[in-house]
C-alpha positions in Angstrom: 0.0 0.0 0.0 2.9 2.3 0.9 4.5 1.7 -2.6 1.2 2.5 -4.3 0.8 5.8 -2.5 4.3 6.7 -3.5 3.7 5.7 -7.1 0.7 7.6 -7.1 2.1 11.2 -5.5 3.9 11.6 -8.8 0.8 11.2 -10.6 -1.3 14.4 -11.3 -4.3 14.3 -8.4 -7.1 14.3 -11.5 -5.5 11.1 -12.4 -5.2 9.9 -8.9 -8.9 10.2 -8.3 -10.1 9.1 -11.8 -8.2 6.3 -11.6 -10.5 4.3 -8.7 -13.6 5.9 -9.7 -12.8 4.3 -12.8 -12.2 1.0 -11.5 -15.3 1.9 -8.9 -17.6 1.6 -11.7 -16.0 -1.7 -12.8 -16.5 -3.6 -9.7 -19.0 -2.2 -8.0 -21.7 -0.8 -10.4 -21.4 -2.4 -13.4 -20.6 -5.7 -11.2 -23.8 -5.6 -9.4 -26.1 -5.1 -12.4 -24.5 -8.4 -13.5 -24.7 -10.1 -10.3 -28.5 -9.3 -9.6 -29.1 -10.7 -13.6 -26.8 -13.7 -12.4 -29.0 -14.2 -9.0 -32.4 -14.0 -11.0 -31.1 -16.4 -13.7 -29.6 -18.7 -11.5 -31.7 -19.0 -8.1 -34.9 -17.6 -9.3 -36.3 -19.3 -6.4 -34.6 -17.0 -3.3 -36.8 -14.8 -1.6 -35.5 -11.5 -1.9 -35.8 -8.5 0.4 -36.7 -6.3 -2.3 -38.4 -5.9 -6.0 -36.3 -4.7 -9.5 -39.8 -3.2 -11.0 -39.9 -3.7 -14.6 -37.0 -5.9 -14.6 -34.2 -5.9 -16.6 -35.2 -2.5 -18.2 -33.7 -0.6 -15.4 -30.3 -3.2 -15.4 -30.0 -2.6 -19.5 -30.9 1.2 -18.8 -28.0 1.3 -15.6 -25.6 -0.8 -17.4 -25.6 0.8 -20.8 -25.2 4.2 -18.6 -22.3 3.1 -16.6 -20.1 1.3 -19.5 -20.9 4.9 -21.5 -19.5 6.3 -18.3 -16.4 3.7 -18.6 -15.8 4.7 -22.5 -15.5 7.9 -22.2 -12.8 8.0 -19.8 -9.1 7.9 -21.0 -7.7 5.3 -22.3 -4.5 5.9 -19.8 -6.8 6.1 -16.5 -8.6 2.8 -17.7 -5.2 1.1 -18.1 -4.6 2.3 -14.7 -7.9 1.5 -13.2 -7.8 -2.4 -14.8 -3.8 -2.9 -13.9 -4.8 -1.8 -10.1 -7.7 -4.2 -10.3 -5.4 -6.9 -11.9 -3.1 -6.5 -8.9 -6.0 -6.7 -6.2 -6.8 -9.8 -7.9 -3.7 -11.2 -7.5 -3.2 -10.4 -4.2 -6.5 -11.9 -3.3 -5.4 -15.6 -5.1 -2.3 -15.2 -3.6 -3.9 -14.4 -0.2 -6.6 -17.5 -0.8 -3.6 -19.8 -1.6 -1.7 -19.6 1.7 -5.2 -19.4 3.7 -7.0 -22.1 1.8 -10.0 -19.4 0.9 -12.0 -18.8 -1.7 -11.9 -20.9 -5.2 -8.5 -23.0 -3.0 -11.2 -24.2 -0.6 -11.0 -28.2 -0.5 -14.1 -29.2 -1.9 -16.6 -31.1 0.4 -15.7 -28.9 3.2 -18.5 -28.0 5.6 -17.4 -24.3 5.0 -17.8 -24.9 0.7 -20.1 -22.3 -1.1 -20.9 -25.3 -3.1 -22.3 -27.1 0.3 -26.3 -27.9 -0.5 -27.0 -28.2 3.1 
């Protein structure tokens, strides 16, 4: 983190800030409209705390928005934004490996996501 935030003070602060917004709407915005179409499609049987009215015209209508939002930006910030993602990925599988998380979990564990019971 330390390196990152000395990389980053010799970067102008527009780029700075741009940079995680950018990745922001990667993983969080655009990444939920696809996980909420990937939970309907999927486990259509869930009880859910809450209603998407006139479903998926207001996913379509969000996620055409936000990847508009995502093109428009330069292309140097998007580099930025997807090789600081890349490297949070990393760290996370490298982080599972060690801890036996995540998609390194032995299957047939009673902690599994994949456990139907």
């Amino acid at each position: 983190m330390g390196g990152l935030s000395i990389g980053a003070s010799f970067l102008p602060l527009t780029v700075v800030i741009d940079m995680p917004t950018t990745a922001r709407i990667l993983i969080q915005f655009v990444g939920q409209i696809v996980a909420l179409w990937l939970l309907r499609r999927h486990a259509p049987q869930l009880e859910r705390p809450y209603r998407v009215w006139f479903y998926p015209l207001p996913l379509l209508l969000a996620g055409v928005g936000w990847l508009l939002v995502f093109a428009t930006t330069p292309v140097r910030t998007i580099a930025m934004a997807l090789g600081a993602l890349g490297l949070g990925v990393l760290e996370y599988l490298v982080w599972a490996r060690v801890a036996g998380h995540g998609p390194f979990q032995a299957l047939g564990s009673a902690d599994s996501l994949d456990s139907k019971s």
